[in-house]
N, C-alpha and C positions, 0 to 999 in steps of 0.2 A: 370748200371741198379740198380735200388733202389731195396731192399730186404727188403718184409714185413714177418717177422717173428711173428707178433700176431699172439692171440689165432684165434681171428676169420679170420683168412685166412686160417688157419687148420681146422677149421670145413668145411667151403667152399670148401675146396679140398677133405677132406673125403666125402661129400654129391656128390659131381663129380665125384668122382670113384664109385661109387654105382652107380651112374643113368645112366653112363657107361656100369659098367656091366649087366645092366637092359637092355640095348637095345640089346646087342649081346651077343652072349653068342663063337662065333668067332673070330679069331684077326687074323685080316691078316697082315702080318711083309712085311714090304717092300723089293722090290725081288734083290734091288740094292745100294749101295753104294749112290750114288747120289740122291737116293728116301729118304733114309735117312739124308741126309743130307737136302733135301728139308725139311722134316719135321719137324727138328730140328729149322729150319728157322722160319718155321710158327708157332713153338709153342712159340717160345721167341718174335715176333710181336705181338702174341694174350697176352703173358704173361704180357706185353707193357701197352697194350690197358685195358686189366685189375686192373694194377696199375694206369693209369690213371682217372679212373673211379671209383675206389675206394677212390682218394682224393678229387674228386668232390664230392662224394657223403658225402665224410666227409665233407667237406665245406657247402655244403648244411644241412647239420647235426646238423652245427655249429650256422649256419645264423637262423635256427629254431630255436633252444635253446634260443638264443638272441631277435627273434622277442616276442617268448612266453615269456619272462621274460618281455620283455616291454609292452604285454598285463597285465598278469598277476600284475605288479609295476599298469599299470594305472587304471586298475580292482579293486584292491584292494584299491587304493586309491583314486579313484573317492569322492567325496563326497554326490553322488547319491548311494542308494542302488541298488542292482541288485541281481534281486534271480530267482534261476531256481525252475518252482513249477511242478509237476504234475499234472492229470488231477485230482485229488481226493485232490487237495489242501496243499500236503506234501512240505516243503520242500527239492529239490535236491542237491543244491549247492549256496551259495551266497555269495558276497562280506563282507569285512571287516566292510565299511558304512555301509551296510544292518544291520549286526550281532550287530552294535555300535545303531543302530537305535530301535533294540529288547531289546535292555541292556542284551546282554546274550554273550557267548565268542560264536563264529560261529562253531564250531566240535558240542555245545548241543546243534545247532538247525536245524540238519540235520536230514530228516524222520518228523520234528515235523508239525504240522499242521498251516498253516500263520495264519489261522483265528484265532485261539487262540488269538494271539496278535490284535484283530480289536474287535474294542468297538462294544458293543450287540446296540447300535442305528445306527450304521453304515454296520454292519456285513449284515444284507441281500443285499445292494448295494454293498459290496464284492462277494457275490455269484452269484448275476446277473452278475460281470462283469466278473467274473470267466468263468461263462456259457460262454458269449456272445465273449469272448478271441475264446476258444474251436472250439463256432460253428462258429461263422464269418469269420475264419479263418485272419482277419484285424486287426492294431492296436487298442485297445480299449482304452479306458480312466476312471478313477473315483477317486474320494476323500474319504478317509476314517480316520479315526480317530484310531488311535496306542495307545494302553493302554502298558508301560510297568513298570515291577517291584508292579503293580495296583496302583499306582499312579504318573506315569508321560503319563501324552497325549501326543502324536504328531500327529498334521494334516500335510496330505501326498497323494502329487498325485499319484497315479499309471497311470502305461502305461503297457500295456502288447500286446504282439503279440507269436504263436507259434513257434515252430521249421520246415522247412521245412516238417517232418515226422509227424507233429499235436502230437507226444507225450508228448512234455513238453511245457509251458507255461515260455516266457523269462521276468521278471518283472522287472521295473525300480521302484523305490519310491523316489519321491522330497520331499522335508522338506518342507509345504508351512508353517509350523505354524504363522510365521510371518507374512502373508499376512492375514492368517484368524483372526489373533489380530486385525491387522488395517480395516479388514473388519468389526469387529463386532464395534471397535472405534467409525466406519464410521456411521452403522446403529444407535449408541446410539445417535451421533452427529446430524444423519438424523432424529430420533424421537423426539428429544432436540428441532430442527428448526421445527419441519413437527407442534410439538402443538405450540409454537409461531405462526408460520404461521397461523394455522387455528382457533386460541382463539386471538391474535392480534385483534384492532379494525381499522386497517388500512386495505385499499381495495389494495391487492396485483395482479399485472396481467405480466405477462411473454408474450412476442411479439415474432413470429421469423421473420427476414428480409428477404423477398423473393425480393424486390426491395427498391430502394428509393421511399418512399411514398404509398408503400406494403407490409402492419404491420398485419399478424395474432395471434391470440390470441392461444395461444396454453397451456395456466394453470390461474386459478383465484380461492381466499381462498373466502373463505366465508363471509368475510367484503362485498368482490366484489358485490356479489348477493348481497347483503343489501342495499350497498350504492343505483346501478343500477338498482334495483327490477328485475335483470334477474336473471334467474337460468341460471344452467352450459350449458346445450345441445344450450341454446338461445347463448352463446359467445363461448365457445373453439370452435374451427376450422373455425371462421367467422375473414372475412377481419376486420380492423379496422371502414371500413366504413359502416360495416352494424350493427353496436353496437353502437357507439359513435353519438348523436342525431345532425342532419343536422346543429341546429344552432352554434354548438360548433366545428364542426369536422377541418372546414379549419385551422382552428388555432392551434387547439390540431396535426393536422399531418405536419403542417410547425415546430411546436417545438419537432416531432419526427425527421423528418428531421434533423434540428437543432441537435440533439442528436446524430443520424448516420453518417452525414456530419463532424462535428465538433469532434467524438470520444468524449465527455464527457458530465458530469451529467448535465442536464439540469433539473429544479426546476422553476414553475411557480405556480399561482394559477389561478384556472377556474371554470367556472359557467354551467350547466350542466343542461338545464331545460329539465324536464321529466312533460308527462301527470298528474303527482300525484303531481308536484309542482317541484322548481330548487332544484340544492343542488348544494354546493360550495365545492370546494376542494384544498389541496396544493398539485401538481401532481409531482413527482420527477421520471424523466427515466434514467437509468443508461444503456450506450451501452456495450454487451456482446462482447468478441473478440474470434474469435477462434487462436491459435497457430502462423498463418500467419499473424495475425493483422487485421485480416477484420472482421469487424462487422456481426455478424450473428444471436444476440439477444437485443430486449431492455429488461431491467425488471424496471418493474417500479410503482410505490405503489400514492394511492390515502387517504392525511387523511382528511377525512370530518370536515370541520370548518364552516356547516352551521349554527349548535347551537351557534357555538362560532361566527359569523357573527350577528346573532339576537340577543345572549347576552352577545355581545362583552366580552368573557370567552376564551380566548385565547389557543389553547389545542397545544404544539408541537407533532410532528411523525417525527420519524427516519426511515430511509429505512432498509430494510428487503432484506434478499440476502439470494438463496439457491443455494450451489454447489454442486454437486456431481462428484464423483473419482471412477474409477473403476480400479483394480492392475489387470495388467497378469504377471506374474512370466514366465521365459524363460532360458535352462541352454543352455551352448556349453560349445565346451572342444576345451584344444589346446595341443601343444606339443613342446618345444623349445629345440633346439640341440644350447647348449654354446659356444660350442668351433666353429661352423661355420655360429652361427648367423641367422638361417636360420630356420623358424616358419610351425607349419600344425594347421590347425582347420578344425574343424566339418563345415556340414552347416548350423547349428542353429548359431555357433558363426559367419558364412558369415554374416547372416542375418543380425545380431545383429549388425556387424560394418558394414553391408552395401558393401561388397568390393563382388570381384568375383572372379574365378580363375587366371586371368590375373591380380591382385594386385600383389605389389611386398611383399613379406613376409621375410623383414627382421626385423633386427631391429631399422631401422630408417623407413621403414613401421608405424611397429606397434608403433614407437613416434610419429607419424605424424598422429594417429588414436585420440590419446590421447587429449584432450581438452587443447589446450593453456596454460590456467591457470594450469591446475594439472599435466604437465608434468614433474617440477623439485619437485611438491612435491612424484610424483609417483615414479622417479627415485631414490630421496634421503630412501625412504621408501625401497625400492628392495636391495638398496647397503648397509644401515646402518643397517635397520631392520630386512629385511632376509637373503642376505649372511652376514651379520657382525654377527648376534646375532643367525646365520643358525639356523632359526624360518623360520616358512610357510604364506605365502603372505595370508594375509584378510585385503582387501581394498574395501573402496570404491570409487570412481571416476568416474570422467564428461570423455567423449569422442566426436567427429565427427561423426556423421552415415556419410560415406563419399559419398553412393548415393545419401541424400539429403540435405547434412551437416546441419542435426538436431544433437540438444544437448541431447545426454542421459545421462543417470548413470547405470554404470555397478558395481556389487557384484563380485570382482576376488578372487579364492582361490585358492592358488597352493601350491607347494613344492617342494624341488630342490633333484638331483639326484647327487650325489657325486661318482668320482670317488676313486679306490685304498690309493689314496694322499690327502684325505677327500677336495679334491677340485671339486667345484660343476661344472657339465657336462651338465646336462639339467636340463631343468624345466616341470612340469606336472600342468596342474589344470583347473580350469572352470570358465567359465563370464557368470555372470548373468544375464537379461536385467531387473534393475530396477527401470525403469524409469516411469513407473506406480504409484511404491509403494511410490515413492519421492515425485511424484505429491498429491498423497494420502495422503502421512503424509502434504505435504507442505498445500492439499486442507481442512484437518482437523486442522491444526494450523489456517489458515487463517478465517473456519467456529467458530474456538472458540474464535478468536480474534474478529471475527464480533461480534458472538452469545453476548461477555463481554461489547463489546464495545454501541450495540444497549440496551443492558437491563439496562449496569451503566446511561446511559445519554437519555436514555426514560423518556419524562414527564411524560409517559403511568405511572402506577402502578403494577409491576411485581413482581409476589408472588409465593410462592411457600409454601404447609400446610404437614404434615404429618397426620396417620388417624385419628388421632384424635384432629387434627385443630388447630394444632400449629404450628405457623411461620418456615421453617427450612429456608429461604430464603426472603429478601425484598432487591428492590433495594433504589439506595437514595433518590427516589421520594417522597418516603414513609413520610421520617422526613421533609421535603416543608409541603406534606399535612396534618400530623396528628400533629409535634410539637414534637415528641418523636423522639431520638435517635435510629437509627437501631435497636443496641444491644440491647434499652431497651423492645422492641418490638419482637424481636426473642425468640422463646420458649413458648412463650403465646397464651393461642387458640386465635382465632379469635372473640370470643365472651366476651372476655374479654375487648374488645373497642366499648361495645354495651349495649342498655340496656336489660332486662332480656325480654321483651316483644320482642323486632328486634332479640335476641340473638334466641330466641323458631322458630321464623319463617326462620330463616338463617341456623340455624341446620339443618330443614326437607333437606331443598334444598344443603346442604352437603354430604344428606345423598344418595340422590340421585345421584350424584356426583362418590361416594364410589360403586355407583352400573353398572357404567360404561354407565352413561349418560354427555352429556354436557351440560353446563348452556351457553345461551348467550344473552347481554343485561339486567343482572338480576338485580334492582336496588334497594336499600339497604340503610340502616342509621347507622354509626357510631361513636363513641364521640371521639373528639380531647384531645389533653393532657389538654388544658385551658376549659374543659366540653362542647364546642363546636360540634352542630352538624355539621356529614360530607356526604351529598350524594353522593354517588359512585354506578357507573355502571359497572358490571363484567362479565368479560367471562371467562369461568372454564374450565379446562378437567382433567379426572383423567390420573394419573401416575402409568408407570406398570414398572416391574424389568424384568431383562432378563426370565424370567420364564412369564412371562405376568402377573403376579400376581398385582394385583392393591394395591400399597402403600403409596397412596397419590394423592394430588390435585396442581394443579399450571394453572396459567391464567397472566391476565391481567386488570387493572380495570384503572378508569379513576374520575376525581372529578366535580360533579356536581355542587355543593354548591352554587356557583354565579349565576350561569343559572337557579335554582330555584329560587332564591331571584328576580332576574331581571324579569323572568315569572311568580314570584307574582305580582312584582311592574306593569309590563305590564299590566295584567292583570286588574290591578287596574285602569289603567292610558285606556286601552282599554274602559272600563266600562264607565269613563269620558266622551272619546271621544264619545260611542254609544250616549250618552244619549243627547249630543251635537248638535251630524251631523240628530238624528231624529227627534230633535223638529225645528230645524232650517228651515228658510224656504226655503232657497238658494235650490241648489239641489250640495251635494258633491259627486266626485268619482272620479277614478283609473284608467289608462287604463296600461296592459300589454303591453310593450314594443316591444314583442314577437307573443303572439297571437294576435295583435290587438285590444282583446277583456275587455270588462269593469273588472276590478278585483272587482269593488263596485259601489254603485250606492248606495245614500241614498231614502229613503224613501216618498221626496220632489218628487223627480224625476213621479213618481205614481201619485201622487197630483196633478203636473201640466201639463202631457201629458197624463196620462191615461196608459200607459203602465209600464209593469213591468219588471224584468229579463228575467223572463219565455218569456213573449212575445218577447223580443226581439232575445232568443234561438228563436223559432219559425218563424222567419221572418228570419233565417241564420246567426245571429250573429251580433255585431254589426255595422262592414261595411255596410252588405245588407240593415240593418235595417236604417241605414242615408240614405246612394239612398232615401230608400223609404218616409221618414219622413222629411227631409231636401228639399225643395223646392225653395226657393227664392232668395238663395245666391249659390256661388259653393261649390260643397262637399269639405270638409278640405280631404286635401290628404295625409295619412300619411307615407307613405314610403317619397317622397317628405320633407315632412318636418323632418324626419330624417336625410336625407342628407342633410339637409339647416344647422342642428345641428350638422352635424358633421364636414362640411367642415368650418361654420364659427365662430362655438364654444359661441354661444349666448348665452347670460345670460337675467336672469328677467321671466319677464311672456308676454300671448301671448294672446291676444282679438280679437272677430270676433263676428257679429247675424247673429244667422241665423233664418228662419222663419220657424217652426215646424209643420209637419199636425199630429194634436193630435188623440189620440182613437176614441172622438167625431164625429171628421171631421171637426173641429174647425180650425184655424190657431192660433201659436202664436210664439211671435218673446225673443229667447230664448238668453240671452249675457253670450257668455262662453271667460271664463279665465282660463288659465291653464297654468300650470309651468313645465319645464324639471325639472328632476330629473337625477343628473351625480352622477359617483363615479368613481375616475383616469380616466378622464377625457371621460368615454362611458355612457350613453344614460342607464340608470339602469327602468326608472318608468316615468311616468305622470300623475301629481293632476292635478284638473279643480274645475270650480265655474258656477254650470247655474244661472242665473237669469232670472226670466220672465220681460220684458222690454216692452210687449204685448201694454198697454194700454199706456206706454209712446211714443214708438215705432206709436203707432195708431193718435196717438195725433198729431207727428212730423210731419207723413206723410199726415195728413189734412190740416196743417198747412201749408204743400209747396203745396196739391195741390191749396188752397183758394189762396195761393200766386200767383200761376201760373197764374189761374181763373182772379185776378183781374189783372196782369197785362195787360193780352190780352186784359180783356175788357177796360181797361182806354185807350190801345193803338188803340180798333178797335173802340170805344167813339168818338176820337177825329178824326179820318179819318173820321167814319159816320158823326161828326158833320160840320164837311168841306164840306164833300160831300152834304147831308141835305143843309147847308146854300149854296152851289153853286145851289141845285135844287130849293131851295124854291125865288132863288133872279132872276130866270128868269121871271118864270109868276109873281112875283110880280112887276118888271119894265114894263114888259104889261101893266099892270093894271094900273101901276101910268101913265102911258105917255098916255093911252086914258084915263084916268080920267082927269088929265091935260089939255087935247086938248079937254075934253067938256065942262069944268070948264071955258076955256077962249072963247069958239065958239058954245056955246050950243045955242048962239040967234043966229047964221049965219047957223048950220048946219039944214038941214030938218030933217024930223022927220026920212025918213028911212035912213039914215046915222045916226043918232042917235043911232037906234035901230043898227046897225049893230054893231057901237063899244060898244055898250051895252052887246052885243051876247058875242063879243071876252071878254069883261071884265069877262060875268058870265065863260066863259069859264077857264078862269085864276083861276079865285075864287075855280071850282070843281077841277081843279087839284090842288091847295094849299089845297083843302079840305081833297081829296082823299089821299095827300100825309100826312097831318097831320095825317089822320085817321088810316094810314098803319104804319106809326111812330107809334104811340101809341100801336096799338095790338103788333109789333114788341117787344117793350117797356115793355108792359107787360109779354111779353112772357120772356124775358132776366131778370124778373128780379121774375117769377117764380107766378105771382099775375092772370096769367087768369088760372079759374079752369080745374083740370084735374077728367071726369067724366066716365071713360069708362063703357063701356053697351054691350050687344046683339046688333048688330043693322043688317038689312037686307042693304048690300053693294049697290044691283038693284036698292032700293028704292033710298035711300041719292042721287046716281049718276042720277037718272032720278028726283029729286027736282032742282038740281043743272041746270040742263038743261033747264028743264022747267022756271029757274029767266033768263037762257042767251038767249030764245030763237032770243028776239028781234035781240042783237049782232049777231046772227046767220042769220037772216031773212037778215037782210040789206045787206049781204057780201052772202046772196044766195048761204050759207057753207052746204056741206052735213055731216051731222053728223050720225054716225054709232054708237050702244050699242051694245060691244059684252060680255057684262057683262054677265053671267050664273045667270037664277034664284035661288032664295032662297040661295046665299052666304052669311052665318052668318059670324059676325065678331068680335072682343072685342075692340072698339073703341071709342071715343067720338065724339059722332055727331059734334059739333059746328066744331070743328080740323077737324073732316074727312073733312064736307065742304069747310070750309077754302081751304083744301088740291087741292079738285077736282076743286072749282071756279078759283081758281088761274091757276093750269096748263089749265085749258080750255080755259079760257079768255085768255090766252097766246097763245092758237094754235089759236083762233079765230083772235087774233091782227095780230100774223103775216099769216095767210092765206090770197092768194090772195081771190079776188070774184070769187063763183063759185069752190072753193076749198072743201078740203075732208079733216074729221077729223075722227078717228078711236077711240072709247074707250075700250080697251081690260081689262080683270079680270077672274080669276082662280084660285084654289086652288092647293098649291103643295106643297111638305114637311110640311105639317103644318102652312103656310104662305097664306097669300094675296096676291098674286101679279099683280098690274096694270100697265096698259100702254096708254098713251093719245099719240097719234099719229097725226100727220098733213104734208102734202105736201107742205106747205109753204118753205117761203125763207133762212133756215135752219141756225146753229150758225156756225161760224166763228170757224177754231181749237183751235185758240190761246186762244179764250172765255172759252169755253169748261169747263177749269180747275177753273176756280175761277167765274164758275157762282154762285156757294155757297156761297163764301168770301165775309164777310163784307166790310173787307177794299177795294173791287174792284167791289162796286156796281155800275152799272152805267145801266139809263133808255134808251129803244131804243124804235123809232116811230115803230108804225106797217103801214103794208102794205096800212093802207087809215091814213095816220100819228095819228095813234092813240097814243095818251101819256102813261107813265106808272111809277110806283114808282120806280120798282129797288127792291123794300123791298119782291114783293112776294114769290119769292123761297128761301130767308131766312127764312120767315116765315113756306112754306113746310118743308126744311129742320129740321126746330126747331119741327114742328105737329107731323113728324115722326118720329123721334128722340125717340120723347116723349112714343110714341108707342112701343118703341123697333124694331124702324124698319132703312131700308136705304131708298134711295134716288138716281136716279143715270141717265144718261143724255145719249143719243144716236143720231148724225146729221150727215147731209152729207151737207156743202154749198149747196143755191140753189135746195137739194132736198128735203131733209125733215128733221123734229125734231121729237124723239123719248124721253117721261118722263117718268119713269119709279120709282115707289114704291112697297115696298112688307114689310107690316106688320104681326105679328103674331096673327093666326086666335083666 
C-alpha cells in the first residue's frame, strides 16, 4: 500500500475528523471482534480508493499546468495583440504583442486606458466600437490608427467580442500597417491614372462581356463624349448597339469579336459618321481576363485622326489601362508537435489552405500544401535559417489552396519551442493569407510600368507644372516638337516659350487651373527653339497632395502646327475652287456615300433647273426629289450601283441623260458624269458633272424623227406609186382600145354605137379625173400645203350642205338617210376638211348600200369631244380589211353595190383631216351587215 506522508493528506485528515465530530457527537464501537475486524477492512479499501484518486487528481493537476503553459507560450507569442478591456476602456490584461505594439513593457499598461494609445482622428470610431462590442453582444470590427511613443503610428484592426458575463471586452489587434501603405500607394497610383484618364485626348471606353457579340459599356473619359457628342447617361449601361451608329456597327462588333475570340489586342481604324459629320479613328481593344482565363472585359481607347486625315498631320495614341487591386489581410495560427510530426490549425488557416478536417496533417501534408517551386526553398530556410541559426521563421511563399488548387502567397511567422537539451520540440506561429497584397503590389508595379511606359513613348505632350508654371516634368515628346532638350526645358515657366502677348493670356487660364478648374481643348501659341511658332492644344487638371491641397498643374497637349498651315492653304485652295465651280456653267456636286444626299451642288444647278438645295429638302431629299424630276430615262439606282462597285471594283467615270422637269415645267435633258471616289479599296464619296445637252439633245431627236418620217414616206411613195400606176392603166386601156376601135370603124359604126363607146370612154376619163384629183388633195395634204383654217362652225349645218351636193347619189339608190345630228353643235374645225370628212364617208355608205337601203348620221357632244358616226346597212367590210383600211401601202378601190368606182385615197384623206383636228378615226362592221364610221374631234 503506497503511504502518503504529505503535508496535505494531514490537513485532509484533520478537516475529517472535525466534520466527524460535527455530525455525532456518539460513537458506537462495534459490539464484536468480527465487526471490527470488518471495519478495519473497509477502511484500508476506502484508504485505497483515496490514494488512487488523489494521483489522478495529481495528473490531472499536471496536464493543466502543461496545457496552460502552452496557452500562455502561444498567448504571449502570437504576433497578434490580445488585450482584455473593461467596459470603461481600461486595460485588464494583455499579451506580449499587444504590450510590444504600445512600445510600453505590459505590467505599465495595466488599469491604463487603450484609447490613450488611438490617434484623436481615429479615436471616436474606437468608442463607437467599444459601445457596439458591449451592446451587440457580437464580434465587432474596426481600424484604428496606434500613436505610440508620439511618433510612431500603426494601423491596426481590431476584433472584439465580450466574455460570456458581458464584463470584459476580449480584443485582438492586427498590424495592417502594410496594407494601408499599399493602399494609399494604390490611390496615388489611381489619381496619377484617373487625371491621364480624364485630361488624355484619347476616347477611352471599358466593355463588360455578357456574350459573344454582347458588349456593354460600363465607363467612358471624357474624350469619349467629345469624340461621340454623347454624354455619360446616353452610353454607360447601354449595349454596344445602341451607341455605335448603324453604318459602322457590323464591323466594329466582328473586330470585338475578333478580340474576345482570339484573347488579344486587336487595333484597326474606322469611320464613324454622325448627324454632325463622320469622324475617323484608330480603335485599339484590349481583352480583359479574369483569373480563369475567360474573358470578361474589353477596354479599349479611340484616337481621333480626323484632323490628321484632312491635314494629313499624322498624331500617334497609345493605349491607356486602369487596374485596380484591393488587399484583405487574413491571419491563422498553427501548432506543430516535432518529435511526432503531427500539425493543428485554426480555421482561418483551414480556409487559407483550403483543406478540412479529414486532410492529413502531417508533415508531408503540409509539403504537399506548399507550391512546387518553394518547397526546397522553404525547407532549406526552416533547416539552415531557423533551426541552424534558432531564429524565428519570416517567410514568405507561394502555396496550393488544395480546394481549388489556386496559387496564393502566404506571410508565415513562427518560433520553435525547445526542449531541456536546447533541442527544438515544437513549433508555434501564424499564415497570413497574402495574396491580395501580392496582387496589389504586383497591380501597382504593373500600373507604374504602364503609367512610364504610355507617357515615355506618347506622341501626346505630357507635362507636368508646379504653382508657379515651371516644368517639374516633360516627357520626350516635348524635344520632336519644340527643339530643346528636356533638361533644357525643365525648371522654366511655361511662359518662357511664349511671347509676352500669348504669355498674359495663358497666365489668366493657369490661374484658373490653380483654382480647381479644368482646361479642355485650350489652344495656344508657343516659340520653338529655331523662334518657330508652335500651336498646341491642351488639356490641364490641377494636382493635389495627400492633404488635397493643390500644388500644381499636369495634362496633356498635342501639336497643331501643320493642320493650321494646311487649313490655311485649304482655305486658300477652297477660295479658288468656290470661285471656279460658281461661275462655271456645268453644274458641279457631291453626293454622300451614306445619306444618299447632295453634300454640294454648285450654283449652275439653280440656273438650269430652277431648283435649289432648299427645294430639294422639301421634296424629301434627294432620292424623292429624282422620282420626281427625272422622267424620261430610269432612275440611277444607287444602292445598285454600289454593289456593281464593289463586287467588280470599276474604275473611271460613269455617264447617262437624263431628261429633267424643271421648276418651270420646262423639260431639259441633263448629261451627268460622275466618278467613284475609293480609299483601301471602299466606296468613300461621288463627284459628278451636269451639263445641259437640252438643245443638242432636241436637235438629235428631230433629226431621227424627220429620219423616220421620210423613210416611211419614200417607202409608202413608192407602194402608192405602184398602186396609182396599176389604178390609172385600167381605165386608161379602156379608153385606148375604144378609142382605137373608133379610129379604125368610126365610118362602119352607127352613130348609136358610137355614142355608146363614147359614154364608156367619158366614163374612163371621170375616173382618171377623179383619181387624179384625189391624188392631189392627198398630195397636198402629205406634204402640209392645203390650208389649215379652223373656226366656230355649226356641225348640223356643214352635215346638212354636204347632203344636200349628194342628194342626187341618194335619190337613184332610193337610200333613206337619217340626221341625227343635235342642233346648234358648235365646233373648232375647218370647213373645207370637215367637208371633205363627211363627203367621203357618206359617199362611201351610199356606194356600198344596196337600193332602198338606210344610212344613219349620228353626232353628240361628250367629254369635250365631237363624236360622229355614219352608219349604213350595206354589204359591210371584210375582217381581214378592217385593219389597214387606213394604210397607205394597202390601198385598194372596191366597186359598190351598182358597181360604182372609187379611188382608194378617201379615208386616207379622213384620216389625215382628223388627225389635223386632234382627233381619231376608227371603223366598226359586221360582213354582210353593216359599216359603222366613226370620228370624234375636240369641240
Amino acid at each position: 500500500m503506497k503511504k502518503i506522508n504529505n503535508s496535505g493528506s494531514k490537513q485532509l485528515r484533520k478537516r475529517a475528523v472535525e466534520q466527524l465530530k460535527g455530525k455525532s457527537s456518539k460513537i458506537i464501537l462495534p459490539s464484536s471482534e468480527a465487526d471490527v475486524l470488518k471495519l478495519i477492512h473497509e477502511f484500508e479499501v476506502h484508504q485505497i480508493e483515496l490514494e488512487i484518486q488523489n494521483d489522478e487528481l495529481a495528473l490531472a493537476k499536471n496536464v493543466a499546468e502543461i496545457a496552460t503553459s502552452k496557452y500562455l507560450e502561444l498567448y504571449d507569442f502570437a504576433p497578434t495583440g490580445y488585450f482584455t478591456l473593461s467596459k470603461d476602456g481600461k486595460i485588464i490584461d494583455l499579451n506580449l504583442s499587444g504590450a510590444d505594439m504600445l512600445k510600453k513593457v505590459r505590467s505599465q499598461l495595466i488599469n491604463n486606458q487603450f484609447g490613450l494609445f488611438v490617434s484623436t482622428d481615429t479615436k471616436a470610431n474606437f468608442n463607437l466600437f467599444l459601445n457596439r462590442v458591449f451592446s451587440s453582444k457580437v464580434k465587432e470590427n474596426c481600424e484604428v490608427k496606434i500613436i505610440a511613443n508620439c511618433d510612431i503610428s500603426t494601423y491596426v484592426l481590431l476584433t472584439g467580442v465580450t466574455t460570456k458575463k458581458g464584463e470584459h471586452c476580449l480584443l485582438t489587434a492586427v498590424d495592417i500597417t502594410e496594407r494601408k501603405q499599399v493602399e494609399i500607394e494604390l490611390i496615388e497610383s489611381k489619381q496619377t491614372l484617373s487625371t491621364i484618364y480624364d485630361t488624355i485626348s484619347d476616347a477611352i471606353f471599358h466593355l463588360v462581356v455578357e456574350d459573344k457579340g454582347v458588349y456593354r459599356f460600363t465607363s467612358i473619359n471624357q474624350s469619349f463624349c467629345k469624340f461621340t457628342m454623347l454624354n455619360q447617361e446616353q452610353v454607360i449601361g447601354k449595349l454596344v448597339n445602341e451607341v455605335i451608329p448603324e453604318s459602322a456597327l457590323k464591323g466594329i462588333l466582328e473586330l470585338f469579336d475578333k478580340a474576345y475570340v482570339e484573347k488579344r489586342i486587336v487595333i484597326w481604324e474606322e469611320i464613324f459618321y454622325y448627324p454632325e459629320g463622320q469622324k475617323i479613328g484608330i480603335v485599339s481593344v484590349t481583352p480583359v481576363f479574369n483569373e480563369n482565363g475567360r474573358c470578361i472585359n474589353l477596354v479599349g481607347s479611340v484616337h481621333d485622326i480626323t484632323q490628321r486625315k484632312v491635314t494629313e498631320d499624322k498624331l500617334q495614341e497609345s493605349e491607356r489601362f486602369l487596374r485596380e487591386t484591393q488587399i484583405i489581410a487574413k491571419l491563422g495560427t498553427y501548432s506543430l508537435d516535432i518529435i511526432t510530426g503531427r500539425w493543428e490549425s485554426s480555421e482561418i488557416l483551414d480556409t487559407i489552405f483550403g483543406i478540412d478536417s479529414n486532410f492529413d496533417r502531417s508533415v508531408e501534408g503540409w509539403t504537399s500544401i506548399i507550391h512546387p517551386e518553394w518547397q526546397e526553398i522553404v525547407r532549406n530556410y526552416l533547416l539552415y535559417e531557423v533551426v541552424g541559426k534558432k531564429s524565428n521563421f519570416d517567410k514568405e511563399y507561394k502555396i496550393i489552396r488544395q480546394n481549388d488548387k489556386a496559387e496564393c502567397w502566404v506571410h508565415g511567422v513562427g518560433g520553435l519551442k525547445y526542449d531541456d537539451n536546447n533541442r527544438p520540440i515544437a513549433m508555434f506561429g501564424t499564415i497570413r493569407d497574402i495574396t491580395q497584397r501580392k496582387l496589389g503590389q504586383e497591380a501597382i508595379r504593373e500600373s507604374q510600368s504602364l503609367y512610364h511606359d504610355l507617357v515615355e513613348t506618347s506622341q501626346d505632350l505630357i507635362w507636368q507644372c508646379d504653382k508657379e508654371g515651371r516644368y517639374t516634368y516633360l516627357n520626350p515628346a516635348w524635344e520632336q516638337t519644340f527643339g530643346y532638350k528636356v533638361e533644357e526645358m525643365l525648371g522654366k515657366k511655361f511662359t518662357d516659350f511664349q511671347t509676352p502677348e500669348r504669355a498674359a493670356i495663358d497666365s489668366n487660364e493657369f490661374s484658373r487651373l490653380l483654382q480647381g478648374n479644368m482646361v479642355k481643348g485650350f489652344e495656344t501659341i508657343h516659340i520653338g527653339k529655331t523662334g518657330n511658332e508652335i500651336h498646341i492644344v491642351f488639356n490641364a487638371k490641377y494636382v493635389t497632395d495627400s492633404n488635397n491641397k493643390i500644388i500644381g498643374v499636369r495634362g496633356s497637349a498635342y501639336d497643331i502646327t501643320k493642320q493650321k498651315q494646311i487649313e490655311e492653304y485649304l482655305r486658300e485652295s477652297e477660295e479658288k475652287y468656290r470661285l471656279l465651280v460658281t461661275n462655271i456653267r456645268d453644274v458641279i456636286y457631291s453626293i454622300d456615300v451614306v445619306t444618299k444626299e447632295f453634300n454640294y451642288l454648285s450654283p449652275a444647278f439653280e440656273k438650269i433647273t430652277g431648283y435649289s438645295m432648299e427645294d430639294i429638302q422639301k421634296m424629301g431629299g434627294r432620292t424623292s426629289f429624282l422620282r420626281k424630276v427625272i422622267t424620261k430615262t430610269k432612275i440611277f439606282e444607287w444602292d445598285n450601283y454600289k454593289i456593281k462597285l464593289k463586287e467588280d471594283q470599276l474604275e473611271g467615270d460613269y455617264i447617262q441623260e437624263e431628261w429633267w422637269l424643271c421648276k418651270d415645267g420646262s423639260y431639259k435633258c441633263l448629261r451627268d458624269q460622275w466618278i467613284p471616289i475609293f480609299e483601301n479599296g471602299k466606296l468613300i464619296s461621288t463627284y459628278g458633272v451636269l451639263a445641259d445637252f437640252t438643245m443638242r439633245r432636241l436637235a438629235e431627236e428631230k433629226l431621227k424623227v424627220n429620219e423616220s418620217i421620210l423613210k416611211k414616206n419614200n417607202a409608202d411613195k413608192d407602194l402608192f406609186i405602184s398602186i396609182l400606176a396599176h389604178d390609172l392603166k385600167n381605165p386608161f386601156n379602156s379608153m385606148l382600145g375604144f378609142l382605137d376601135l373608133l379610129i379604125e370603124n368610126y365610118r362602119d359604126y352607127d352613130a348609136e354605137k358610137i355614142e355608146t363607146q363614147l359614154d364608156i370612154i367619158n366614163s374612163s376619163a371621170k375616173r382618171i379625173f377623179n383619181l387624179l384629183e384625189s391624188i392631189l388633195m392627198w398630195a397636198r395634204s402629205q406634204s402640209g400645203k392645203i390650208p389649215y383654217h379652223p373656226q366656230n362652225v355649226c356641225f348640223t349645218a356643214i352635215c346638212n350642205e354636204v347632203l344636200s351636193d349628194l342628194k342626187v347619189s341618194v335619190d337613184v339608190k332610193n337610200l333613206t338617210v337619217n340626221s341625227l345630228a343635235k342642233d346648234e353643235l358648235i365646233v373648232l374645225a375647218d370647213i373645207d376638211m370637215l367637208k371633205t370628212v363627211l363627203r367621203n364617208l357618206i359617199s362611201n355608205a351610199i356606194k356600198f348600200s344596196y337600193p332602198g337601203g338606210k344610212i344613219d348620221i349620228f353626232a353628240e357632244q361628250a367629254n369635250s369631244k365631237l363624236i360622229v358616226s355614219v352608219f349604213d346597212n350595206g354589204i359591210g367590210i371584210a375582217p381581214e380589211r378592217l385593219d389597214t383600211l387606213f394604210d397607205i401601202s394597202k390601198v385598194q378601190s372596191t366597186k359598190g353595190t351598182s358597181n360604182e368606182y372609187g379611188t382608194g385615197l378617201g379615208l386616207l384623206l379622213c384620216k389625215e383631216f382628223i388627225e389635223k383636228h386632234g382627233g381619231i378615226i376608227w371603223v366598226e362592221s359586221e360582213m354582210g351587215k353593216y359599216s359603222k364610221f366613226n370620228f370624234s374631234i375636240p369641240l
